[in-house]
N, C-alpha and C positions, 0 to 999 in steps of 0.2 A: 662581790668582786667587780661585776660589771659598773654598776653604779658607781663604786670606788676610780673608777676608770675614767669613766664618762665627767666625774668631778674635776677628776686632775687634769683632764685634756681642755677646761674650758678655762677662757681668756680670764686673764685677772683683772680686776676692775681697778679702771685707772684712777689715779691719785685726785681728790679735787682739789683745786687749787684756791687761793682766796688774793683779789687785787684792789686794792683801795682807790679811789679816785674822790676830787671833789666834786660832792654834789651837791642837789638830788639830780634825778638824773632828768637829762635835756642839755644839759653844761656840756660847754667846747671839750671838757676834759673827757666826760663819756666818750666823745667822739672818738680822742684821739683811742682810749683803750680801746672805740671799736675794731681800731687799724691791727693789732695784736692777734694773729690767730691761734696762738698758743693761750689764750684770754677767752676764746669763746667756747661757751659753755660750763664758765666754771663760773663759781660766784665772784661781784661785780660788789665789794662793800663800798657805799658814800660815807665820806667824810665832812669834816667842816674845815678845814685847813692844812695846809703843807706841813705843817708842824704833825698835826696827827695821822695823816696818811704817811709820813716814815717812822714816826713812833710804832703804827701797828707794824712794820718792815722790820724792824733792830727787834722787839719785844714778840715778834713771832704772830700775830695777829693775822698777817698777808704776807703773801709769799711774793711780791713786788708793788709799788705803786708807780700812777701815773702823775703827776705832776709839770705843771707850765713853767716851762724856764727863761723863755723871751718870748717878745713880742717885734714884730716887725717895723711896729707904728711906735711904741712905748721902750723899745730896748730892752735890758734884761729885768728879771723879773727877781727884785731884791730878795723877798722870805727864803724865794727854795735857792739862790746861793749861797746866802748865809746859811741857810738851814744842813746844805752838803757842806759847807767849810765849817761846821763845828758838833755833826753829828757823825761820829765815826763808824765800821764797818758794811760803808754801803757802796754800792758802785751802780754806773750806767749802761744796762743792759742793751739799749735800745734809744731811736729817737724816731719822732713823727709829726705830720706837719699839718694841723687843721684849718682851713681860709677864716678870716674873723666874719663871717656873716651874720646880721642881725635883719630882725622883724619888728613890728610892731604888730601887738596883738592888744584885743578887749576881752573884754565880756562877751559871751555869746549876744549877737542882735544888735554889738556897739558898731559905732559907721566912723569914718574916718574923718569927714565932715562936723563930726561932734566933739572930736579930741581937743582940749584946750588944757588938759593937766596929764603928765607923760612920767612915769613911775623908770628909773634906769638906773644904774650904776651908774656914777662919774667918769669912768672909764670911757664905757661905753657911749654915755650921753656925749660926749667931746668928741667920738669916733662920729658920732652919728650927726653932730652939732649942724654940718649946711644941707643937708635934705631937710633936716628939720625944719630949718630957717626957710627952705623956699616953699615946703607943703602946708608947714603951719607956721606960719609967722608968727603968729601972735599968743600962743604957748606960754607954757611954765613947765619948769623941771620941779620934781619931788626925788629928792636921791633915795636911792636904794645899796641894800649889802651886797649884794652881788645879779647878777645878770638873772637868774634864774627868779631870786627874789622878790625882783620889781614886776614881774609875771602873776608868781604864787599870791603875792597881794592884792590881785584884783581877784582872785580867787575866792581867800579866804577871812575879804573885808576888812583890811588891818590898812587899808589907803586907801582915797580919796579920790586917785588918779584915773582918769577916762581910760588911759593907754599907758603901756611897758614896752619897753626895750628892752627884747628878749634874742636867744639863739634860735637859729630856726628846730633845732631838735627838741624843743617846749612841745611844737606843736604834736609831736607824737606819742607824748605821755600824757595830756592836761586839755579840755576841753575849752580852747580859747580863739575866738576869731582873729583872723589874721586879715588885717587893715593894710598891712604895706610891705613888702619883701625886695631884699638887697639897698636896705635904709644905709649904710655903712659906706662914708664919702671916700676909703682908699678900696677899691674894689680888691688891690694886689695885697691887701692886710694878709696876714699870717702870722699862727702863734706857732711853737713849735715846744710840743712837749718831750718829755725823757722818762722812762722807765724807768726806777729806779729798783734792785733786791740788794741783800745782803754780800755782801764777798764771795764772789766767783772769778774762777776761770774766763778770759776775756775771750768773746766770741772768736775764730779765726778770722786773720785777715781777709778781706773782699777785693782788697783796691781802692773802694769805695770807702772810706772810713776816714773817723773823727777820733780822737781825744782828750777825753777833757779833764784839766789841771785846776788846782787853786796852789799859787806859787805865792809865798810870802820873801819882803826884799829881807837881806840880812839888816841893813841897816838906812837910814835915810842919809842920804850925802849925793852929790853932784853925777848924774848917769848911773844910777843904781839901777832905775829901768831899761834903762841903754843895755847895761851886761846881761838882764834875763832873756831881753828883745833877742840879743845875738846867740841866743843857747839856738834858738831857733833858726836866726836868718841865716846863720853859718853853716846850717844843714840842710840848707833849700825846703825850710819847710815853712809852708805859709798857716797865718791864723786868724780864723774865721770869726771871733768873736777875742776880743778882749775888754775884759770892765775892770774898774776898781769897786771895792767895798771897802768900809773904815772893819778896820780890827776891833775896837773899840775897847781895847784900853788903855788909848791915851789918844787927843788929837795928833792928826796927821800920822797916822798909821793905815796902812792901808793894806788889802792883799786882792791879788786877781787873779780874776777867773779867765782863764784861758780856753778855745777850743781852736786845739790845733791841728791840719788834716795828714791823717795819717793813722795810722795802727803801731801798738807796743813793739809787735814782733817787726815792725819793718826795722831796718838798719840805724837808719837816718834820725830815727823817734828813740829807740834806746839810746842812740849815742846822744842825743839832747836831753832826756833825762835825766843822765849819769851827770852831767854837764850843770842841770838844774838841781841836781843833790850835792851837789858840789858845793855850789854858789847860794842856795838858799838854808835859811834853817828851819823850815818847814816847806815839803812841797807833797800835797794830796792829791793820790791819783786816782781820778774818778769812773774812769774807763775806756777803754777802747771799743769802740762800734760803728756799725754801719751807717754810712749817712743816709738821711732821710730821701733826701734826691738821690739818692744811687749813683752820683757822679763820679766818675774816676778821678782821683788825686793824679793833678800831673805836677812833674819835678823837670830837672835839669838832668841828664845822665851821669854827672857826678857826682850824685847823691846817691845813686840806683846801690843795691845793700852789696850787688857784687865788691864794689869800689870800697865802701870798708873794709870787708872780708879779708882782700887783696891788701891793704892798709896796716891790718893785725897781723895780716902774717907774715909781711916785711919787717914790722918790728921786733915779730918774735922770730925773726931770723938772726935780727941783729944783737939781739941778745942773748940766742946760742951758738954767735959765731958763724953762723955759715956763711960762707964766700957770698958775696953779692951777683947774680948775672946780668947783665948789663945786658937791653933789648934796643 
């Protein structure tokens, strides 16, 4: 009986959880999942693309991923918007913000004085293009898949290259010297990733918060972005990113991706909503969340949710009659 006791009385072992991110790991995106403390300690699966990191999310594999949506230097990041405007039940849980820092690294014993061939992604090599120009002038690029890639190959012989253009977080999984730190000509770079799980409850409001939409036009004709633009302006709500993407089937179709500040439950954001379900024939809501900077949304006081509220209930006075009181 005691033992029976002493079983029941002990804590239940918590759930593990499983988060996809691309890898391997050293990548900006590691990073950002390190930002997540509901993430740490649970497993950590790499992927190979945006595409598979929400496939294992819909098909139950991971219970959220981490995925890069813009960049600061590059704009937004085309796969994972398309990949949220045409892959249904998932929503954004979350958002965070990683600085683009790169290194350059060797071979253990390599010198910086020796590099004349530089393994990087395209990307990254263009980010990095005038330190390169002023430390080695007389260089060559070899392109690589990805950031992390152009590293792994000096590793494991599959290049040529002296030096890689790499994150600095290589250097704490892989045994590579490091030739040159803060290589990257926009110091203020920043990519900013999003969490992505399955259909949930949208966090509560903070103050602090974002929304993010993919709004499709009804039709193309003269100020058709004009009408979506004012779903918005007319409710003092401003928006932090707007892109096009093509639909893609047919030219000149297009839909966009919106992040507008604000939260569901506030006033101002439902009533534009209703306003963009109205006006569009498709509009995908991909969540409400806290913004990465923690910055308070500020508005106009006639937006504030009181002023609706006050709004609906004049008119649903005037629609059961009641006397009007004049103030």
């Amino acid at each position: 009986m005691t033992s029976e006791v002493v079983a029941s009385a002990e804590a239940p072992v918590p759930t593990r959880r499983t988060y996809s991110y691309l890898g391997p790991a050293g990548t900006f995106t590691e990073a950002a999942l390190a930002q997540v403390p509901e993430a740490r300690g649970h497993e950590w699966r790499p992927v190979r693309n945006v595409g598979e990191a929400l496939a294992d999310v819909v098909e139950g594999r991971s219970d959220a991923a981490m995925i890069a949506i813009e960049n600061s230097v590059d704009g937004g990041v085309s796969t994972a918007q398309d990949a949220l405007a045409t892959v249904p039940g998932l929503r954004i849980v979350g958002e965070y913000l990683v600085p683009v820092e790169f290194v350059l690294v060797g071979r253990p014993g390599a010198r910086l004085e020796d590099v004349s061939l530089i393994a990087a992604h395209p990307v990254a090599y263009a980010q990095c293009l005038q330190w390169l120009s002023d430390a080695l002038p007389a260089h060559a690029h070899v392109p690589a898949a990805s950031n992390v890639a152009s590293a792994m190959s000096l590793l494991d012989g599959s290049s040529d290259a002296d030096a890689a253009i790499a994150p600095p977080g290589i250097l704490e999984h892989h045994q590579l010297e490091l030739l040159a730190s803060n290589i990257g000509d926009n110091p203020n770079a920043v990519t900013r990733f999003v969490l992505v799980s399955r259909t949930v409850v949208p966090p509560p409001p903070t103050g602090a918060d974002k929304t993010s939409l993919i709004v499709e036009l009804p039709d193309d004709h003269p100020g058709a972005l004009l009408e979506m633009l004012e779903q918005f302006a007319t409710r003092g709500i401003n928006l932090s990113l707007l892109a096009s993407r093509p639909i893609g089937d047919e030219l000149g179709r297009y839909r966009f991706v919106v992040d507008a500040d604000g939260h569901l439950e506030d006033e101002r954001m439902a009533d534009a909503l209703l306003g963009l379900r109205r006006f569009s024939p498709r509009v995908t809501f991909l969540g409400s969340y806290p913004r990465a900077d923690r910055a308070v949304v500020r508005y106009p006081e006639r937006y504030a949710d009181d002023v609706f509220v006050e709004a609906r209930d004049w008119l649903r006075g005037l629609i059961s009659g009641e006397p009007e009181v004049q103030e």
